[in-house]
N, C-alpha and C positions, 0 to 999 in steps of 0.2 A: 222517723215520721216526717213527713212532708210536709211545710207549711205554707198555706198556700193564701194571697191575699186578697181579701175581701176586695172583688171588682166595682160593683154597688152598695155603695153605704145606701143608709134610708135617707140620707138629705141626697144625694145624687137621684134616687129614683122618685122621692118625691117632687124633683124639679123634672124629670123625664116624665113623669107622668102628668105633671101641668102641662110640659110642652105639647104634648101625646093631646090634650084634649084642646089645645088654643090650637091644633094643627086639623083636628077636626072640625072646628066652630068656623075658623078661617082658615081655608086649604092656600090660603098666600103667605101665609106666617114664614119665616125664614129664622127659627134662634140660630143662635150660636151652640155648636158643641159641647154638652157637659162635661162630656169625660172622654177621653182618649187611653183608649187600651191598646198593649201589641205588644207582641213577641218578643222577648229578648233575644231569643238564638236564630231568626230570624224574620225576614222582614214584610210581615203582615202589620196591618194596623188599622182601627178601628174609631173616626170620630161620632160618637152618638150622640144623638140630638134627641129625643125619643123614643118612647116607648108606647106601646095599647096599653091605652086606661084599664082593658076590661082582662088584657093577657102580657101582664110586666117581663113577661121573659124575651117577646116579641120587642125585640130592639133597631131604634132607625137611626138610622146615620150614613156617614161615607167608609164606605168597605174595602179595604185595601188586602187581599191575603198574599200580598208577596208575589203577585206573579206580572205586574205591573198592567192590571188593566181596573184601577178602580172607578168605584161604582157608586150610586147613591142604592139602598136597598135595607131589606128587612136581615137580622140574624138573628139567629136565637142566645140567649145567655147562657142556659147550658150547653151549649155545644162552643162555646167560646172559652167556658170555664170547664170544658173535659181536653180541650185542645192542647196537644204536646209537639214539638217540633223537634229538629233534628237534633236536639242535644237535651230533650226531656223534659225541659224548661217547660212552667205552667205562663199561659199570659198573664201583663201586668197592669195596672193602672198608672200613669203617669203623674204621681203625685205633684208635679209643678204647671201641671199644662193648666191655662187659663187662654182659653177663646177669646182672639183678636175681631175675629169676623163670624159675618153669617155661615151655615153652613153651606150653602147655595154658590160661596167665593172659594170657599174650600177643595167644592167639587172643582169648579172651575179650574183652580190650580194642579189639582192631584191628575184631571186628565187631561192637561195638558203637557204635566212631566212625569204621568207615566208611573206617577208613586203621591203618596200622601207627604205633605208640607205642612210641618207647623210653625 
């Protein structure tokens, strides 16, 4: 049996979902990245910064799935947490990642080299 790990704790979505709603109060808000999830087998990656208050599965961040053209945008958490890659591997959470910058400098980096930088 497969086990698989928890991508959102509730302290991560209850800070995604504060972000979620100071992003709608001030559409200039810029957090930093809560959590950073991605592929072990390979090289997608995911920094989120938010979520909808009103639909937590609806996740915002910088979206990187490995084909080097990322992106700022919406994804879904289940279809992140059904996602399998070329070696069957589920994605993971990066249990050491702690946000240097906004996400706004993130993007900035990742399309400029074409892949996500942390």
């Amino acid at each position: 049996m497969e086990t698989v790990m928890q991508l959102i704790t509730d302290t991560i979505r209850a800070q995604l979902i504060a972000n979620g709603r100071l992003s709608i109060e001030h559409p200039e808000f810029d957090p930093k990245p809560v959590v950073k999830l991605f592929t072990p087998d390979a090289g997608a990656t995911w920094l989120i910064s938010e979520c909808d208050p009103q639909e937590p599965d609806i996740l915002y961040g910088l979206c990187d799935p490995g084909l080097g053209e990322p992106e700022l945008g919406t994804v879904s958490l289940a279809e992140i947490e059904a996602l399998r890659r070329p070696l069957g591997l589920p994605v993971e959470r990066d249990l050491y990642f702690e946000a240097k910058y906004p996400l706004s400098r993130y993007a900035r980096m990742a399309i400029a080299a074409g892949v996500v930088i942390t």
